[in-house]
C-alpha positions as CSV (number, residue, x, y, z in Angstrom):
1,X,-18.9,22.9,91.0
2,X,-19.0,26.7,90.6
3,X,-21.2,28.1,88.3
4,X,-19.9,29.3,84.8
5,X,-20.2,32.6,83.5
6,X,-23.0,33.1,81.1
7,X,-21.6,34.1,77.6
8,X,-23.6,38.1,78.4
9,X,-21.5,37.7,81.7
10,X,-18.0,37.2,79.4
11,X,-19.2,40.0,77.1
12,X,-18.7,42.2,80.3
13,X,-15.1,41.5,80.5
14,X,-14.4,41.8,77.0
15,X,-15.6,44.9,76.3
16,X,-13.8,47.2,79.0
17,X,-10.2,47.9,78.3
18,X,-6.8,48.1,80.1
19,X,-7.5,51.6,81.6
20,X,-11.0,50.8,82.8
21,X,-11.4,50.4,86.9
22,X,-13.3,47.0,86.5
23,X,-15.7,46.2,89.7
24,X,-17.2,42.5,90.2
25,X,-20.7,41.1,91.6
26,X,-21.6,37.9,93.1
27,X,-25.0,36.5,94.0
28,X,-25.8,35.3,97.2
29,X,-22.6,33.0,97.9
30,X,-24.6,31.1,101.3
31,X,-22.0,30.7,103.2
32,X,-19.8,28.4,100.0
33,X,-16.4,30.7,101.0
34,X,-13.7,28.8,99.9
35,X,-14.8,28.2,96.2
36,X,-16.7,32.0,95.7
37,X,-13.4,33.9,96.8
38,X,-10.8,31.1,95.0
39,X,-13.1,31.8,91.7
40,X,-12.9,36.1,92.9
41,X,-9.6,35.5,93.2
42,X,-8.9,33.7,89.7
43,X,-10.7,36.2,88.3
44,X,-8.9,39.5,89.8
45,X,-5.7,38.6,88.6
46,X,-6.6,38.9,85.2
47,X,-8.5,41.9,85.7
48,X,-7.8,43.7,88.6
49,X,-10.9,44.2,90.2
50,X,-11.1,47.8,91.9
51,X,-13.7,46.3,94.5
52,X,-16.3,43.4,94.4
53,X,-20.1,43.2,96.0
54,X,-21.8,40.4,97.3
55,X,-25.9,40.4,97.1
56,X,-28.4,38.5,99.4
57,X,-26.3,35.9,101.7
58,X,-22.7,35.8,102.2
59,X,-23.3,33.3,104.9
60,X,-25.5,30.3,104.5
61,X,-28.4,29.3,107.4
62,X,-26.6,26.0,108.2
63,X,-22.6,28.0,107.5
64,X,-20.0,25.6,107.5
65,X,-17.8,26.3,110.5
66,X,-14.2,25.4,108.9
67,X,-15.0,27.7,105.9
68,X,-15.9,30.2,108.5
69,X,-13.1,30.0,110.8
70,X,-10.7,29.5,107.7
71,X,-12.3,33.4,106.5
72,X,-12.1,35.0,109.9
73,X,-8.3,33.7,110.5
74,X,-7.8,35.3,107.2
75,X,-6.4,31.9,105.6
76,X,-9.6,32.4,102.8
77,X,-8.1,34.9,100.7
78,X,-10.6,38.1,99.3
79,X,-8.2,39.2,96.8
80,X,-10.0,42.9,96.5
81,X,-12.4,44.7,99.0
82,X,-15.1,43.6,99.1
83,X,-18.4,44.6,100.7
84,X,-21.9,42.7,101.3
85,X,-24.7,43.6,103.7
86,X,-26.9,41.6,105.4
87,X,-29.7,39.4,103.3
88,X,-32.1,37.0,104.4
89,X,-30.2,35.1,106.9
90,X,-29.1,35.9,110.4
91,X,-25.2,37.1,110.5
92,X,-23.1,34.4,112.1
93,X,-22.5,35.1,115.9
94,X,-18.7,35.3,115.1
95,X,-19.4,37.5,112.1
96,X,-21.4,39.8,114.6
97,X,-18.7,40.2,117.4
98,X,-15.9,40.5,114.5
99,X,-18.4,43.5,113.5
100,X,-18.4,45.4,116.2
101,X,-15.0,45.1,117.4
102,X,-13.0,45.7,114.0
103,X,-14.0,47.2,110.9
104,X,-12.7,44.2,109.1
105,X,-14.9,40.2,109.0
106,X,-11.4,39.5,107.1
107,X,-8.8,41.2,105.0
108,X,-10.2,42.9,102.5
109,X,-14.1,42.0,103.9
110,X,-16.2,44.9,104.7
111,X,-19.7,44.9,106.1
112,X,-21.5,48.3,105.0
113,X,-24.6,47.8,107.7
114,X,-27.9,47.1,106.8
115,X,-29.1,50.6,106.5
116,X,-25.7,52.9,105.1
117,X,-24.2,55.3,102.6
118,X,-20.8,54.2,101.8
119,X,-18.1,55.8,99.4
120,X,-15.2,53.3,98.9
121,X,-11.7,54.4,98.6
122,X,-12.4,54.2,94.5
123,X,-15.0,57.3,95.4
124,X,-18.0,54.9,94.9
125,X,-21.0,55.7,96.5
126,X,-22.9,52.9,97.8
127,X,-26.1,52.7,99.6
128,X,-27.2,49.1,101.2
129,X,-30.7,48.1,102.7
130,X,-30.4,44.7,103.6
131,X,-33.0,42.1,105.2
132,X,-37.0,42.1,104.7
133,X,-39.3,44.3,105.5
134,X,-40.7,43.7,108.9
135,X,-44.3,45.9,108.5
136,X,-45.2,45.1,111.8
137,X,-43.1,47.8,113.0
138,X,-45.3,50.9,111.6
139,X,-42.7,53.6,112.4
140,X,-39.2,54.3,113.4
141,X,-35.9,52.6,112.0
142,X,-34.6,49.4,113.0
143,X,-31.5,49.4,116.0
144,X,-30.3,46.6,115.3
145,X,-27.6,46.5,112.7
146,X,-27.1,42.6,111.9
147,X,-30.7,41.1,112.0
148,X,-32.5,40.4,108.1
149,X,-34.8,42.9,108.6
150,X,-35.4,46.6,108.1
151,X,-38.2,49.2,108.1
152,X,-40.0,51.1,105.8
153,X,-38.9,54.0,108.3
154,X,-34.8,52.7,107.0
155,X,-36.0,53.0,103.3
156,X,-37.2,56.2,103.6
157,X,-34.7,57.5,105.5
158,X,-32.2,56.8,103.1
159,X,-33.5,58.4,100.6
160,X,-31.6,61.9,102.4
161,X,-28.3,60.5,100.6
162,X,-30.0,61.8,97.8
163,X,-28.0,59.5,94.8
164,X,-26.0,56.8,94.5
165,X,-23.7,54.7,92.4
166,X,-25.2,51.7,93.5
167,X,-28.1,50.4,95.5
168,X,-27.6,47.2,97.1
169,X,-31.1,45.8,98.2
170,X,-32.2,42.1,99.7
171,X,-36.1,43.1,98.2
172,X,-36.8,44.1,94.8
173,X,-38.3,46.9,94.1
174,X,-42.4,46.9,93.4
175,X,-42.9,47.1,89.8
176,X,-39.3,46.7,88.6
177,X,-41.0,43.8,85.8
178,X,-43.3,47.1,84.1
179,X,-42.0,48.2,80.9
180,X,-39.9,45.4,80.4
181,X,-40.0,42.9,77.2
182,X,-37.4,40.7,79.3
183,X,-39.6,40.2,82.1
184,X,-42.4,39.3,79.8
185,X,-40.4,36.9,78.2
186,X,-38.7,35.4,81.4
187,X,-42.1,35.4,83.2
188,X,-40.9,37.7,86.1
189,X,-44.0,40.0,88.1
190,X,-45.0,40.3,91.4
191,X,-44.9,37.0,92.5
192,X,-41.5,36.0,91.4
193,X,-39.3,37.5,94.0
194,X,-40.3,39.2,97.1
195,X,-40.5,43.2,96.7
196,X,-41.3,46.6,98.3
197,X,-43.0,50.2,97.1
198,X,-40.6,51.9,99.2
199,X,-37.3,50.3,98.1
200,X,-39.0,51.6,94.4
201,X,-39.0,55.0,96.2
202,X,-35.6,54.6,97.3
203,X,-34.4,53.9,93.7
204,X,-36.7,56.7,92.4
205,X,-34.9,59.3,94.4
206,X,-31.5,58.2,94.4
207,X,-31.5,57.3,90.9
208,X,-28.4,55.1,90.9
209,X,-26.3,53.7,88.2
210,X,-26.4,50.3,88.9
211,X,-29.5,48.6,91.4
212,X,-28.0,45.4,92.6
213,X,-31.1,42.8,94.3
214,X,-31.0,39.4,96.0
215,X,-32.2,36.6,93.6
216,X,-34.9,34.6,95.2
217,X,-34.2,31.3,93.2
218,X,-31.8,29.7,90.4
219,X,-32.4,32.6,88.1
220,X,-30.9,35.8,87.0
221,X,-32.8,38.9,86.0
222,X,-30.9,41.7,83.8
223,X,-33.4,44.4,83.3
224,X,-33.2,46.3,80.4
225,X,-31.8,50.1,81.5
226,X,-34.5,52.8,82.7
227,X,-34.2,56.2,83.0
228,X,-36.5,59.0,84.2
229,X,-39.3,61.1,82.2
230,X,-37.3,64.2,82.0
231,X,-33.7,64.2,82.2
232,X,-34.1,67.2,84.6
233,X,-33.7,70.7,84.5
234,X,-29.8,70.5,83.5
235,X,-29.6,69.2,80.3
236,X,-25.5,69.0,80.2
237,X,-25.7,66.5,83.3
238,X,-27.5,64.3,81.1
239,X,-30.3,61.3,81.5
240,X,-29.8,59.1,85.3
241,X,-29.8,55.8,83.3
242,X,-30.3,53.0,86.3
243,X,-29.4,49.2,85.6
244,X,-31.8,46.6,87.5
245,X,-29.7,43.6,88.0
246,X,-30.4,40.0,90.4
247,X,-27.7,37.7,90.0
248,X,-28.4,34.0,90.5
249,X,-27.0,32.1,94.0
250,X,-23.5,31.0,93.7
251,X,-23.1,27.4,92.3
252,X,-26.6,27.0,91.9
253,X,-27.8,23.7,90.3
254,X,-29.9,25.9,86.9
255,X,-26.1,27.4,86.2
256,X,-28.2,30.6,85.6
257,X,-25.6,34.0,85.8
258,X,-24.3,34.1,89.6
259,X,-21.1,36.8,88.7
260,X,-21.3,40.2,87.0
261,X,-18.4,42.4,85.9
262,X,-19.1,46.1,85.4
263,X,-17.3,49.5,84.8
264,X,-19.2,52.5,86.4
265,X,-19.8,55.5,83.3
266,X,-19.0,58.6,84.9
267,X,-19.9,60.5,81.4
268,X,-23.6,62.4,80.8
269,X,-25.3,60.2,78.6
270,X,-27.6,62.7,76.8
271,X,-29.6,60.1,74.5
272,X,-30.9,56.6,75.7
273,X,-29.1,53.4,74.7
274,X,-31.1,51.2,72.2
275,X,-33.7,49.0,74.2
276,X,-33.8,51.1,77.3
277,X,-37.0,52.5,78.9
278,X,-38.9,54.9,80.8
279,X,-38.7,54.0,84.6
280,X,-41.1,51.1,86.0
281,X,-41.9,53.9,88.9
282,X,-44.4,55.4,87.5
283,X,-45.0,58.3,90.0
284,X,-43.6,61.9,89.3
285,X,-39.5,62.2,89.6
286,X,-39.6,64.8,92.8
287,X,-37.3,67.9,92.2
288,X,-34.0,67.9,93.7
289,X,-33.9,67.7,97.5
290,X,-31.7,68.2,100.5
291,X,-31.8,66.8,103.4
292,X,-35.3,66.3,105.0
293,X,-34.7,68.7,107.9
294,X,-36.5,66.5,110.4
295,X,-34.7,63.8,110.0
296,X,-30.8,65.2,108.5
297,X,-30.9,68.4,110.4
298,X,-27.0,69.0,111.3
299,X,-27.4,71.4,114.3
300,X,-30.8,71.2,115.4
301,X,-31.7,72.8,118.9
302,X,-30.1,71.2,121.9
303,X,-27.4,69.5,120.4
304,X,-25.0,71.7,122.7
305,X,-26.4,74.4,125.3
306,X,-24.4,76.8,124.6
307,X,-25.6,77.0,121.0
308,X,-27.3,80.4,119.7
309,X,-29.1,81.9,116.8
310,X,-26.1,83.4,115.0
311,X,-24.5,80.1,115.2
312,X,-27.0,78.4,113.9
313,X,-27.5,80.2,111.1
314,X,-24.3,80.0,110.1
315,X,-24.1,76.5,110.5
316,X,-27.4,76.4,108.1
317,X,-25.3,78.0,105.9
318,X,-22.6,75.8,105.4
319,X,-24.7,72.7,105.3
320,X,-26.1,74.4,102.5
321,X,-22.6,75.0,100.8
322,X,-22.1,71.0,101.6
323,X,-25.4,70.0,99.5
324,X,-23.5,69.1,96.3
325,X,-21.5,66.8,98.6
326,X,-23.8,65.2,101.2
327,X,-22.7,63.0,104.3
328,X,-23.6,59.8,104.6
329,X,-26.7,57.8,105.6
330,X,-28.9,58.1,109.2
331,X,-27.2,55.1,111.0
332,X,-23.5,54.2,108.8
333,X,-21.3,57.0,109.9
334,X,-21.1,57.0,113.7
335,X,-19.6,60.4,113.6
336,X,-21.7,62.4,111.4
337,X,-24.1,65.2,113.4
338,X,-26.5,64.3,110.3
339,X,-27.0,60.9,111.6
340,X,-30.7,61.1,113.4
341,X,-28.9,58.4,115.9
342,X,-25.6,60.2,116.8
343,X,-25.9,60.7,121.1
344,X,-26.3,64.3,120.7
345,X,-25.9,64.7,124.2
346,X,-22.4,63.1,124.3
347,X,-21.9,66.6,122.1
348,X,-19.8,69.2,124.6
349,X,-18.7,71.8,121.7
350,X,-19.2,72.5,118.4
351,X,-16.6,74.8,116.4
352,X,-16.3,75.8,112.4
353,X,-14.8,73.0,110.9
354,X,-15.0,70.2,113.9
355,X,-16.7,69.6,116.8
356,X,-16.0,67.6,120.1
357,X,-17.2,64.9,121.8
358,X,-17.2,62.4,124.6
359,X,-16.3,59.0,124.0
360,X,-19.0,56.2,124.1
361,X,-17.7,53.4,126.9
362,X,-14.5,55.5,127.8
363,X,-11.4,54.0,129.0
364,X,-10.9,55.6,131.8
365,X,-13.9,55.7,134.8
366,X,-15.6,58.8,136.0
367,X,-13.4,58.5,139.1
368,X,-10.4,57.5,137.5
369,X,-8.4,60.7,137.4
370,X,-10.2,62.4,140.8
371,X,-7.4,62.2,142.9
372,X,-4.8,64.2,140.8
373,X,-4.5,67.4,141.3
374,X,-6.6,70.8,142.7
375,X,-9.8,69.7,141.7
376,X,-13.1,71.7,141.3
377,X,-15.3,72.2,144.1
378,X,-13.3,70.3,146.4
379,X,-13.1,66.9,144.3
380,X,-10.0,67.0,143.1
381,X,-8.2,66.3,139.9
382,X,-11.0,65.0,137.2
383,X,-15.1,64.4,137.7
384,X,-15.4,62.8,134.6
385,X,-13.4,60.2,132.3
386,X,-11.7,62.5,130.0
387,X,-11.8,60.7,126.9
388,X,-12.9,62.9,124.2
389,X,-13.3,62.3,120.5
390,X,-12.4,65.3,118.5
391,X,-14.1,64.9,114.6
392,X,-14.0,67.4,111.6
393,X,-17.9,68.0,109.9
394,X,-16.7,66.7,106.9
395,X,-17.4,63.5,106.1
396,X,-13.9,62.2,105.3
397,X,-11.6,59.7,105.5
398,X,-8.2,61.5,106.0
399,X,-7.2,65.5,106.4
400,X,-5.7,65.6,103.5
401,X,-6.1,67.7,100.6
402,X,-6.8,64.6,98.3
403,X,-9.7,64.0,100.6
404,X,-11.0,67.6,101.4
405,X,-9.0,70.0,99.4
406,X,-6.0,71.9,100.8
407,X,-8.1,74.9,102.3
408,X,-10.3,72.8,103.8
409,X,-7.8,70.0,105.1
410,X,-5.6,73.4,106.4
411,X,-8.4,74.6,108.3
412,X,-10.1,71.6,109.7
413,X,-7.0,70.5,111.1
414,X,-5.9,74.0,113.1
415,X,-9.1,73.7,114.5
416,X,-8.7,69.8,115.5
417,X,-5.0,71.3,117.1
418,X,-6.9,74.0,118.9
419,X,-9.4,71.8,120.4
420,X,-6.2,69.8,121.2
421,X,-4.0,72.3,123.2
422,X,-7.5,73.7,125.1
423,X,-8.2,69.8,126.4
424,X,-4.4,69.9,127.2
425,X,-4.5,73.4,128.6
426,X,-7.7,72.4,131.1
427,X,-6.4,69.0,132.0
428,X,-2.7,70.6,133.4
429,X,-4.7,73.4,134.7
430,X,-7.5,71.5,136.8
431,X,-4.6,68.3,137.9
432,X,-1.9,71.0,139.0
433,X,0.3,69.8,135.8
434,X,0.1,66.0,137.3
435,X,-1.7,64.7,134.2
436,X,-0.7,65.3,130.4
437,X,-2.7,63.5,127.4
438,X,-1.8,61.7,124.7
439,X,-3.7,62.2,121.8
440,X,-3.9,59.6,118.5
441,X,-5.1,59.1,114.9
442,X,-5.7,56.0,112.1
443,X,-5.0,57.3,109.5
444,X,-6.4,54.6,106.4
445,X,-7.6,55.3,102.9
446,X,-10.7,53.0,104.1
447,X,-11.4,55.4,107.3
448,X,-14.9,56.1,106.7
449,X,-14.9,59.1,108.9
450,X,-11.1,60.2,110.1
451,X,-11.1,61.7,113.7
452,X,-8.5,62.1,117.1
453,X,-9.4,60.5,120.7
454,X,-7.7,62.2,123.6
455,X,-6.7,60.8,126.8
456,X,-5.0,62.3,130.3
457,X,-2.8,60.4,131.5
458,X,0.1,61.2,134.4
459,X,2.5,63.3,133.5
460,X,5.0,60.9,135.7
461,X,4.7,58.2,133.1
462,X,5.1,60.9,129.8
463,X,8.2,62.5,131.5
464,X,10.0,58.8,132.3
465,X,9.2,58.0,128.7
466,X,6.7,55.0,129.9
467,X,3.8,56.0,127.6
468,X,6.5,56.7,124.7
469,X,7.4,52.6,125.4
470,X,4.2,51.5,126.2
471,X,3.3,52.3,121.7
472,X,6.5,51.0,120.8
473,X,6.7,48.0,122.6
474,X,3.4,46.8,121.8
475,X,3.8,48.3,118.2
476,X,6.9,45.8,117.8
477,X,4.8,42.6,119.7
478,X,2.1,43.2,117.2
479,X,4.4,43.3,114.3
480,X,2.8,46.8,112.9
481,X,5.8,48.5,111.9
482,X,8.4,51.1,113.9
483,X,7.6,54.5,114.9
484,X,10.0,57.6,113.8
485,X,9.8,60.8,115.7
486,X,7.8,63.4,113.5
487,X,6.5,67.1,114.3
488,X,2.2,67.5,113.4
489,X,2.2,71.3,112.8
490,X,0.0,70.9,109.7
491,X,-2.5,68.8,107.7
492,X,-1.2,65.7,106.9
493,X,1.7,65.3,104.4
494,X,2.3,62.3,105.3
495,X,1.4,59.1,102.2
496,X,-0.4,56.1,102.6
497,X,-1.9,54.5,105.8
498,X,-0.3,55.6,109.4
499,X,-0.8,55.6,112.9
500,X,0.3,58.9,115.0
501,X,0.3,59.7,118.8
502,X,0.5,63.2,120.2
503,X,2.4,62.5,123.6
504,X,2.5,65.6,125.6
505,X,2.4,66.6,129.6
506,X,3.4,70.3,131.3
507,X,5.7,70.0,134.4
508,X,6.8,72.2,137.1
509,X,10.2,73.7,136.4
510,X,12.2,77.1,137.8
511,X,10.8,79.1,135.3
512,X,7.1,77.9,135.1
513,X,5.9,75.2,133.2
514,X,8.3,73.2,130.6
515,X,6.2,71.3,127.8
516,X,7.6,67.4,127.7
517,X,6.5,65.0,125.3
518,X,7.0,64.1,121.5
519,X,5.0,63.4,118.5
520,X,5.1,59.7,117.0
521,X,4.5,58.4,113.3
522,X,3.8,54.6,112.4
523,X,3.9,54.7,108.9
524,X,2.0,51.1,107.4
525,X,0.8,49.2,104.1
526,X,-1.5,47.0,103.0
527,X,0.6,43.9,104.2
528,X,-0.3,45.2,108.0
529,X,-3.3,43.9,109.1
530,X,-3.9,47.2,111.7
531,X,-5.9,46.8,114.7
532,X,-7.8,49.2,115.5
533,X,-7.9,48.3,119.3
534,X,-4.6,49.0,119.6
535,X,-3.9,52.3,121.1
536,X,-6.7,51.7,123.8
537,X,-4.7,48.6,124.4
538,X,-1.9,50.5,125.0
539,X,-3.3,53.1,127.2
540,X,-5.8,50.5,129.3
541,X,-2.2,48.8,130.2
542,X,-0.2,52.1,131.1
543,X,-3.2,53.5,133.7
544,X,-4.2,49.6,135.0
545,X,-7.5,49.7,133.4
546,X,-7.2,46.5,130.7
547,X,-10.7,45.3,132.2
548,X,-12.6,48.3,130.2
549,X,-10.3,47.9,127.1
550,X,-13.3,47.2,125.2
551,X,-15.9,50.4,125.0
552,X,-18.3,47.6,124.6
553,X,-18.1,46.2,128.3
554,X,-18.2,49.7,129.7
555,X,-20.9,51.6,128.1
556,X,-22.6,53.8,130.3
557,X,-26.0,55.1,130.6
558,X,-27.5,58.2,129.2
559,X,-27.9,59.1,132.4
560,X,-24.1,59.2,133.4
561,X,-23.2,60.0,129.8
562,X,-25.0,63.4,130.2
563,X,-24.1,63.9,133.9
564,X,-20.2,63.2,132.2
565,X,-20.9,66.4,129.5
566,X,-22.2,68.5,132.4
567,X,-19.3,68.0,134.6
568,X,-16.7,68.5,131.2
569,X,-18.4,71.5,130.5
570,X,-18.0,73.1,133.8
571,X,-14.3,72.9,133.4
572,X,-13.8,73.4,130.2
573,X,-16.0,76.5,129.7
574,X,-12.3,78.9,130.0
575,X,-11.0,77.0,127.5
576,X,-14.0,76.6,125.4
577,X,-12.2,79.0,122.3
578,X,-16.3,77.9,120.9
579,X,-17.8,80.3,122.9
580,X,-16.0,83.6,122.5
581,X,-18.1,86.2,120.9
């Protein structure tokens, strides 16, 4: 039998009204699917969740493989999103290859990595650290992304995201029991749950609203609220008041408090709520900080040769203007130049607003397209793959004005275009016209960082209309909706989720090249399950290459990834609009 709601646990249902965006917490559910998602699910139509959390364990040590299977076929319904991180148990090998093939375990089921900034579509700002810390690894962050461990080299390193809505921990944080009458009365110190000095750093610096914790046992822990000594040196923005909160394990046998429910205050709270108290942290509250330039640095030397001192300062600058709004963690956003573990040399160019990229495990071979056209030193057509990733410096999840403002959205996107037309421009030029490109976006209010791939492909197959077929009818076979012819000359106006293709190829004709091609919208909702596979699906089938549809079975080597950049750049460097002045 589940485990009931303590009568505090009620009291946090009650007391929020109509209007208030209501977010839910379980504790560790171990891998007990079916009944922790049927109780979420009870619950969010009376209240309308916003989002939910899990802490510690989603999935049990010994997971029950129906319950499983039943969650990743999507017939266990999570009725809101709902994130969770990874605890003290290894992530299912399903779970894992779900991971990193689709941003989705299920509908609706997210996992934020074990070491991550997040911001949900709500505008929440979560950071996770999930697993133990392993000290026998003295320095350095963890690589991999799905094992219950971490670093004290992850802990620190998150502390660059410099706040936080919530902190999502498997540890607690060393000295968390100090100061507080509750601990003293439940008995809670240093031996009751497993804890860390650098996760009580972490919390220290980000200062976040709410501190969520796995529970060790069949008890709950509510700290009473803490805030710093000084509320800092702007009074108006008030005291960062932190909650301390370990939920209980789901269905656990004590019926201590396994479910939370929670509205976020967004107001200053300039006097400190009855029974609150100084932090537990007892070190000095360090003065506001950027990013720590050794590890957050945006454009640090050699991220692109053709980088100089004029640019960089200028790029200095504007991560300065960006310090109110930071990007993401070191290892969550896989296209953020922050991130200390982005490929910098996959970088070929770096403009205002965006920057480009190669793609990691391309579709198409370094040979692929070498036999179309001119060619440069005698090679003909292509060297490389041409697949390029083209990403604004924002950390966004559309170009839209909701997302970055209508200036900005204007700008980053006529730079995106730009980058666009020159790929287009040195593809015809270098193939003799024989290749065009096609050129797509996902466009979903959960995107954690929107961006375009670009693709040649033969301009034989976008003149008989095969690559204009080949999105339809897979579109139509995977049930995601119809597409309706739509011009892209500015930033999105476009509502709601949607898929759009840029299909364009330059021919020979009697007065010089004619432009053929056409620009494709899939509009979708929430009822479409979108795979994010799908327009590499589409393209592996057109050009015959369906054996690398998956990057992961073709990722190359650092070797050949850099040898790729060098022979992109060669080409490109007319085109390169980066380099002028």
């Amino acid at each position: 039998m589940a485990a009931k709601m303590s009568v505090a646990n009620t009291r946090c249902f009650s007391d929020v009204t109509a209007t208030d965006q209501i977010s839910f917490v379980f504790g560790s559910i171990n891998g007990q699917l079916r009944s922790a998602f049927g109780k979420l699910s009870a619950l969010h139509t009376k209240n309308n969740f916003s989002f939910a959390v899990v802490t510690g364990n989603l999935f049990g040590e010994a997971q029950d493989d129906d319950q499983l299977t039943d969650l990743l076929g999507g017939r266990i319904d999570v009725p809101c999103p709902t994130y969770f991180t990874v605890g003290t148990a290894s992530l299912p090998p399903q779970v894992v290859e779900r991971i990193e093939k689709e941003e989705e375990v299920a509908p609706n089921l997210h996992y934020l990595g074990k070491r991550s900034v997040t911001k949900t579509s709500e505008g929440v700002r979560i950071v996770a650290l999930g697993g133990v810390v392993d000290l026998n690894i003295v320095a350095g962050l963890s690589k991999d992304q799905h094992e219950p461990i971490h670093t004290e080299g992850d802990a620190k390193a998150l502390r660059g995201a410099n706040n936080a809505d919530i902190l999502l921990t498997t540890m607690w944080p060393t000295d968390v029991w100090k100061n507080s009458s509750k601990a003293k009365e439940l008995k809670i110190g240093s031996e009751t749950a497993s804890s860390s000095q650098t996760i009580a750093e972490l919390c220290e610096a980000l200062k976040p609203r709410y501190h969520f914790a796995m529970s060790p046992d069949n008890f709950a822990f509510e700290r009473e609220p803490f805030f710093p000594d000084a509320a800092g040196e702007d009074k108006e923005k008030g005291i960062a008041l932190t909650r301390f909160i370990s939920l209980a394990p789901w269905a656990n046998t004590a019926k201590a408090k396994s479910m939370y429910a929670f509205t976020l205050n967004r107001e200053a709270i300039i006097t400190p709520p009855d029974g609150s108290t100084l932090t537990p942290f007892y070190k000095a509250s360090p003065k506001k900080r950027t990013f720590d330039q050794a590890e957050f640095s945006r454009f640090s030397s050699g991220h692109h040769g053709h980088d100089n001192d004029h640019r960089r300062r200028k790029h200095h600058r504007r991560d300065r203007d960006r310090e109110r709004s930071p990007p993401p963690g070191p290892d969550r956003c896989f296209f953020c130049l922050s991130n200390p573990n982005l490929p910098t040399h996959m970088v070929c160019s770096v403009g205002e607003d965006t920057y480009l990229a190669t793609a990691k495990g391309p579709l198409p071979a370094a040979d692929t397209f070498q036999a179309r056209g001119s060619g440069n030193g005698g090679g003909g057509g292509l060297d490389f793959p041409g697949h390029f990733i083209i990403t604004p410096l924002t950390h966004a999840a559309s170009i839209s004005a909701a997302a970055m403002g209508d200036e900005e959205a204007g700008k980053t996107f006529a730079e995106m275009t730009r980058f666009r037309n020159a790929l287009q421009g040195m593809v015809a030029g270098a193939s003799k016209r024989r290749l065009g490109a096609v050129t797509w976006e996902i466009n979903r209010a959960r995107n954690i960082h929107v961006h375009w791939q670009f693709l040649p492909v033969p301009t034989d197959m976008v003149s008989k209309g095969l690559v204009e077929a080949g999105f339809r009818v897979l579109a139509e076979d995977m049930k995601l909706g119809k597409f309706a012819v739509k011009e892209f000359e500015t930033a999105d106006k476009v509502p709601g989720d949607y898929f759009r293709v840029w299909i364009w190829a330059e021919q020979d004709g009697e007065d010089g090249g004619k432009v053929v091609g056409k620009s494709l919208l899939l509009p979708f909702d929430e009822s479409v399950r979108f795979d994010l596979q799908y327009p590499r699906k589409v393209m592996a089938k057109l050009l015959g290459l369906e054996d690398r549809t998956y990057w992961q079975d073709v990722v190359q080597s650092e070797q050949e990834e850099t040898a790729d950049v060098a022979a992109f750049r060669k080409a490109f460097k007319e085109w390169d609009f980066t380099l002028a002045g």
